[in-house]
Backbone as a ProteinNet text record, in pm:
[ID]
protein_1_A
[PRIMARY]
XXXXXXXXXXXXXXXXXXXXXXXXXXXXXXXXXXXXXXXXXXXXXXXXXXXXXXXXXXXXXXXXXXXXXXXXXXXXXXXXXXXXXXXXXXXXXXXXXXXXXXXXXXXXXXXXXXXXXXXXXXXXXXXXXXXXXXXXXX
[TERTIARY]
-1342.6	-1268.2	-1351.7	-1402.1	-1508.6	-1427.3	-1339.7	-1210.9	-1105.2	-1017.7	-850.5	-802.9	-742.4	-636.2	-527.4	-451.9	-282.5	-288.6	-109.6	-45	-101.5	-235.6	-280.2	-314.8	-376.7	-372.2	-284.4	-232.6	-145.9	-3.8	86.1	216.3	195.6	194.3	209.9	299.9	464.5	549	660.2	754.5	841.9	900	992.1	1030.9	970.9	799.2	709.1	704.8	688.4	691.4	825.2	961.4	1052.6	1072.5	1019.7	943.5	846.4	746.8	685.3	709.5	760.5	759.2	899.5	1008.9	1123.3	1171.3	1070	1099	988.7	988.9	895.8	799.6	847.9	761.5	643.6	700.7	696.9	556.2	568.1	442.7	360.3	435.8	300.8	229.2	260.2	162.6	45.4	106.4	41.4	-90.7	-24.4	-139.4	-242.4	-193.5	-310.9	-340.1	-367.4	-440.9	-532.9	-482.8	-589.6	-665.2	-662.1	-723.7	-795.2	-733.8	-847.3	-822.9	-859.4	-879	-886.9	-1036.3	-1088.2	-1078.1	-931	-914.3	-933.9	-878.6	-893.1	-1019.1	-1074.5	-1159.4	-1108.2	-1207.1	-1136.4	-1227.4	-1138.6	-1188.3	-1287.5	-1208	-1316.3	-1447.6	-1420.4	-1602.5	-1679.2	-1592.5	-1665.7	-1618.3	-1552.6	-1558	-1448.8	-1439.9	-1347.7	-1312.6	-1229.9	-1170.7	-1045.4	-932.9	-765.5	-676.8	-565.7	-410	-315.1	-236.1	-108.4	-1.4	36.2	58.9	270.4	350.2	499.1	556.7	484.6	537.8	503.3	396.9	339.6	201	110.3	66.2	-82.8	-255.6	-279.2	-414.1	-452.6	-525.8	-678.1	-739.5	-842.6	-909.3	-963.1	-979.8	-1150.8	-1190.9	-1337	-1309.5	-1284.1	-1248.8	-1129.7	-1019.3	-862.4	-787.1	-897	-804.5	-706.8	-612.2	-498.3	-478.2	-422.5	-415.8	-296	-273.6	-190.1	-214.9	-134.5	-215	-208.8	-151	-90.9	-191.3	-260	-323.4	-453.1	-452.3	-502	-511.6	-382.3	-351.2	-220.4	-189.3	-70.3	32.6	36.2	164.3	167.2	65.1	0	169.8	270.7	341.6	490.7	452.7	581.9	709	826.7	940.2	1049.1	970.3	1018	988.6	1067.9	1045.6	951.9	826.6	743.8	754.8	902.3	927.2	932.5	1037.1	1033	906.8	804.1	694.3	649.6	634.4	600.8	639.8	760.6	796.6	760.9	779.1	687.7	568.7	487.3	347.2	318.5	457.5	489.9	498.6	615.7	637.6	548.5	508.2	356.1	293.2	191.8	98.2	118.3	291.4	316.8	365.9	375.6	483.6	343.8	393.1	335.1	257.8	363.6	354.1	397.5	349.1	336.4	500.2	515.5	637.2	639.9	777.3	785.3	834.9	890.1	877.7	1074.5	1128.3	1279.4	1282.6	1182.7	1229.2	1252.5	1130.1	1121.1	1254.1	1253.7	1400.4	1495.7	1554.6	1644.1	1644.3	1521.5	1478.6	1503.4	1456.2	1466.7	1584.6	1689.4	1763.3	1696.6	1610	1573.3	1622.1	1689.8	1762.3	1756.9	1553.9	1471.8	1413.7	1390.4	1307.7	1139.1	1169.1	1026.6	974.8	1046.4	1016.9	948.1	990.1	963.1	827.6	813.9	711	576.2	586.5	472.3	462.1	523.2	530.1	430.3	499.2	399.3	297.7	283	100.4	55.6	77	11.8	-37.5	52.6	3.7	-123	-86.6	-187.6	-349	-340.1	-422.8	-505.4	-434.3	-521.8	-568.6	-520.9	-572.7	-666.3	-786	-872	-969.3	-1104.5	-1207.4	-1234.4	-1265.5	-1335.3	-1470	-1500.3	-1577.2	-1711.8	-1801.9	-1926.5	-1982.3	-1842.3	-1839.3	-1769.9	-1801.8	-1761.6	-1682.7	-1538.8	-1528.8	-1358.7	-1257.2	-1099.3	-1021.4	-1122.4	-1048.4	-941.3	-838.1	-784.7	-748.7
-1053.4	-1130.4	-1139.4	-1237.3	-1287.8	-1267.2	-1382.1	-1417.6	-1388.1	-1342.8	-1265.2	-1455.1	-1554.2	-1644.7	-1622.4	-1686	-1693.1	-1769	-1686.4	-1759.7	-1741	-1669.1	-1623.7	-1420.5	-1412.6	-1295.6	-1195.7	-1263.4	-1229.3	-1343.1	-1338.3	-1380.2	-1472.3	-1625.1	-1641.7	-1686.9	-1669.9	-1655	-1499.3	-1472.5	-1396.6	-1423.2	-1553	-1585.2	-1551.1	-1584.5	-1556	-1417.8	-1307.4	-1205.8	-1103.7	-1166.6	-1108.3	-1140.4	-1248.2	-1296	-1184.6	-1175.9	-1117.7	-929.9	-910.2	-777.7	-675.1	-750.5	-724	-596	-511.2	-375.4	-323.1	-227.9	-98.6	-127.7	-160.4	-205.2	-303.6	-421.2	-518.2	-426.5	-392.3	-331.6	-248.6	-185.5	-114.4	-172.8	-295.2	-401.5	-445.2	-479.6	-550.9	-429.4	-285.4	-185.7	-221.2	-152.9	-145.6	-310.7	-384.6	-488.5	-484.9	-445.4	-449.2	-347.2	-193.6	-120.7	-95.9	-141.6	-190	-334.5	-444.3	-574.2	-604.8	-525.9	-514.6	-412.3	-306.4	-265.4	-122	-22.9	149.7	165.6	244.2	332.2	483.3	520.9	751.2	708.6	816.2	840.7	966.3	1042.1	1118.1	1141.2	1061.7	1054.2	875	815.3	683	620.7	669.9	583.6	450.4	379	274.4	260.9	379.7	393.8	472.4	453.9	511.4	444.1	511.5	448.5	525.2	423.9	461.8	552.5	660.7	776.9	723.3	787	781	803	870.6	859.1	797.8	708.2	591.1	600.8	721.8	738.1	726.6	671.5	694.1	832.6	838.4	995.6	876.8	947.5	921.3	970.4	859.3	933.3	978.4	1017.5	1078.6	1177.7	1239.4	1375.1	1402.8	1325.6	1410.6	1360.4	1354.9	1327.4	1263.3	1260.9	1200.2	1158.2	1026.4	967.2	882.7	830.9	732.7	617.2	503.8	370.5	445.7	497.8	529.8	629.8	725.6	842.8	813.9	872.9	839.3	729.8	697.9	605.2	631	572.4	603	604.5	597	555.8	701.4	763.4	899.2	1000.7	1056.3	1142.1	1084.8	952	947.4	954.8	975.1	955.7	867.8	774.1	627.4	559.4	458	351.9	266.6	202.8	106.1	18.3	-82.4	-211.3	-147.1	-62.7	-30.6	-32	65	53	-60.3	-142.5	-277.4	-347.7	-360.1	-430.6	-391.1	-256.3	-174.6	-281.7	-265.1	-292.8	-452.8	-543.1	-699.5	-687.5	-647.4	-604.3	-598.6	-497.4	-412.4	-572.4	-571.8	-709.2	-865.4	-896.3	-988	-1003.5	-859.3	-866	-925.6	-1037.4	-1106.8	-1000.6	-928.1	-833.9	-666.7	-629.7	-494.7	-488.8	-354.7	-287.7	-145.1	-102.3	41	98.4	280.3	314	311.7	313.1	290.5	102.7	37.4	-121.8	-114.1	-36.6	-36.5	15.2	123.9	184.7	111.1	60.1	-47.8	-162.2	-217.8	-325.3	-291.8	-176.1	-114.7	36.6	-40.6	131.8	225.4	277.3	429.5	517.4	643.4	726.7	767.4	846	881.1	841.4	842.6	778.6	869.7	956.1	1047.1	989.1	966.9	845.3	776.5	686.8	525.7	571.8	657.2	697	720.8	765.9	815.3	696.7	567.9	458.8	404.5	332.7	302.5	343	490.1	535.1	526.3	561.9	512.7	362.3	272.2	121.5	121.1	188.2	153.9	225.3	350.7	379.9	316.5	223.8	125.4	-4.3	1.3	-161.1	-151.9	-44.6	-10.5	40.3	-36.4	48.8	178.3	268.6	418.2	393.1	495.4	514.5	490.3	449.3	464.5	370.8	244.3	176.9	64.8	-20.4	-180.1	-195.7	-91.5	-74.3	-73.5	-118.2	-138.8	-18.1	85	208.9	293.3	333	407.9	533.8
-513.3	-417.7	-290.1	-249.4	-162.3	-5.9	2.2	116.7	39.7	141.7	83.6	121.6	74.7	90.1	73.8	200.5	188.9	50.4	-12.8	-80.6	-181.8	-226.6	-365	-367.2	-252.8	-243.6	-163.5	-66.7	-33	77.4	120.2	118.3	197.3	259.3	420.3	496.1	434.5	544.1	447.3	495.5	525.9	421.5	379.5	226.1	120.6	115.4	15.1	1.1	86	98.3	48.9	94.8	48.9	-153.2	-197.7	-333.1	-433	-346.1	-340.7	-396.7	-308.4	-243.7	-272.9	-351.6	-360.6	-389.3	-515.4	-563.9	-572	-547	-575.5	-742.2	-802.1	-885	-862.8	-842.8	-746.8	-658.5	-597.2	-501.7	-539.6	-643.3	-743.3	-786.4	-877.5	-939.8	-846	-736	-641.9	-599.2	-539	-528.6	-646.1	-778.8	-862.6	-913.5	-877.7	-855.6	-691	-645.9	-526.4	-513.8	-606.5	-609.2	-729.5	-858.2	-971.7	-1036.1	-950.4	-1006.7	-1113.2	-1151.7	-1275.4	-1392.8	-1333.5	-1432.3	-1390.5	-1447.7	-1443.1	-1391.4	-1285.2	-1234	-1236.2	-1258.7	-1241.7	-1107.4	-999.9	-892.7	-935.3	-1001.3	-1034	-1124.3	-1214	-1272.3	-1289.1	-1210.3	-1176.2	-1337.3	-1479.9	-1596.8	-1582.2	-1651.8	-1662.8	-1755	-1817.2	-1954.7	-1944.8	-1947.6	-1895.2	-1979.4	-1972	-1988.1	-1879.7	-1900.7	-1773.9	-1916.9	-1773.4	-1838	-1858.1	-1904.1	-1901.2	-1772.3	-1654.9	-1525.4	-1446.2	-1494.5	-1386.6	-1353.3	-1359.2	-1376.2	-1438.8	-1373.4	-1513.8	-1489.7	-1632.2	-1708.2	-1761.3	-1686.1	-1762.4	-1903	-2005.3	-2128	-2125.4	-2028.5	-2049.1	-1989.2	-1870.3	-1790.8	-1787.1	-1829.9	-1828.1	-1670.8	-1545.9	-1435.1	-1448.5	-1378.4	-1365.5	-1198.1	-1197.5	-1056.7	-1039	-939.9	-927.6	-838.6	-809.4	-740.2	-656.1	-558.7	-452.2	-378.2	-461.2	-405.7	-324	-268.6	-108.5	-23.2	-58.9	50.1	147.8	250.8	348.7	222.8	137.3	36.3	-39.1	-20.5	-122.5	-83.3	-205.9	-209.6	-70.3	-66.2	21.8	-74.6	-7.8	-42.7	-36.9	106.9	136.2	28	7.3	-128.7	-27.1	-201	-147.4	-90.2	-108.7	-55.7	65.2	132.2	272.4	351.1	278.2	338.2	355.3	252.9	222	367.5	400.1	489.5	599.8	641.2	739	778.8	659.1	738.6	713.1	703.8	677.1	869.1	918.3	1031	1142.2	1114.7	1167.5	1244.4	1108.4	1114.5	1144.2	1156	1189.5	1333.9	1376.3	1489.4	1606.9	1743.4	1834.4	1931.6	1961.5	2083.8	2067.1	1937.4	1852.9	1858.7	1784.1	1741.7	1729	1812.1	1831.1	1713.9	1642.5	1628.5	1603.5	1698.5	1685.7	1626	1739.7	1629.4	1506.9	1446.9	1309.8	1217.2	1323.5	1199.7	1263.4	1304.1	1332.6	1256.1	1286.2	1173.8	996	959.5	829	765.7	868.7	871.1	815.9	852.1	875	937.4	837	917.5	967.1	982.1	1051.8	1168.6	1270.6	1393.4	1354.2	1267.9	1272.1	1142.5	1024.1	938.3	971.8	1089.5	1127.8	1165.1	1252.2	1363	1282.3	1157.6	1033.3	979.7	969.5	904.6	969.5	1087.5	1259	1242.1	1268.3	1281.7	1123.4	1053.5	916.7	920.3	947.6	945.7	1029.4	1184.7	1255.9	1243.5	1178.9	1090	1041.9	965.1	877.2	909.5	1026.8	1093.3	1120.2	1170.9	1245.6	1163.6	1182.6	1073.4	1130.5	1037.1	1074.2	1174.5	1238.9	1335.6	1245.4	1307.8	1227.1	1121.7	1068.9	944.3	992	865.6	922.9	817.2	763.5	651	709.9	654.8	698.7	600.7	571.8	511.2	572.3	474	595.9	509.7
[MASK]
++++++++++++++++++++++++++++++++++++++++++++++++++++++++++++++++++++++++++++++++++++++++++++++++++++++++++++++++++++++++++++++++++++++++++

């Protein structure tokens, strides 16, 4: 993927997005397509040979690792559902004149304000390349 384009790679209004983005499934797909395009990578021995395991999961069949889309990313072991997040960082990136920390859980009933607040800095996390790199990792 050379250029990311609206409307194929990702959403460009709010309708498309709520389309889009509806269930947690729904956003899983979408992760492991943006994190193996082309298909299973092991983080850990570089092969491209796997199946997805019965919990979602997948195991690589040359070293055994086991991973998930999610792992090491802001999404890694949350307990918030994906769409929430999802919208989180719909939010985040669309908002004119940024967004606080209570908007958010207001915006997303969150019961949490300390929720919201890990949501917030996680997004903003990732807006920003790492020091040193011209790289949008987070």
């Amino acid at each position: 993927m050379d250029h990311p384009r609206a409307g194929m790679h990702y959403p460009r209004s709010l309708g498309e997005f709520q389309a889009w983005f509806s269930t947690d499934a729904a956003c899983l797909d979408y992760l492991e397509w943006l994190r193996w395009s082309r298909g299973f990578v092991c983080s850990h021995c570089g092969q491209v040979d796997g199946w997805r395991l019965g919990d979602g999961r997948f195991m690589c069949t040359v070293c055994g690792h086991r991973t998930s889309v999610t792992a090491g990313t802001i999404f890694d072991r949350t307990r918030t559902p994906l769409s929430v997040w999802f919208t989180a960082c719909w939010l985040f990136a669309t908002a004119k004149d940024g967004t606080s920390a209570l908007g958010l859980q207001r915006a997303l009933e969150i019961g949490s304000y300390q929720t919201a607040w890990a949501m917030l800095h996680g997004c903003d996390r990732c807006s920003w390349p790492r020091a040193g790199t011209a790289s949008w990792h987070c």
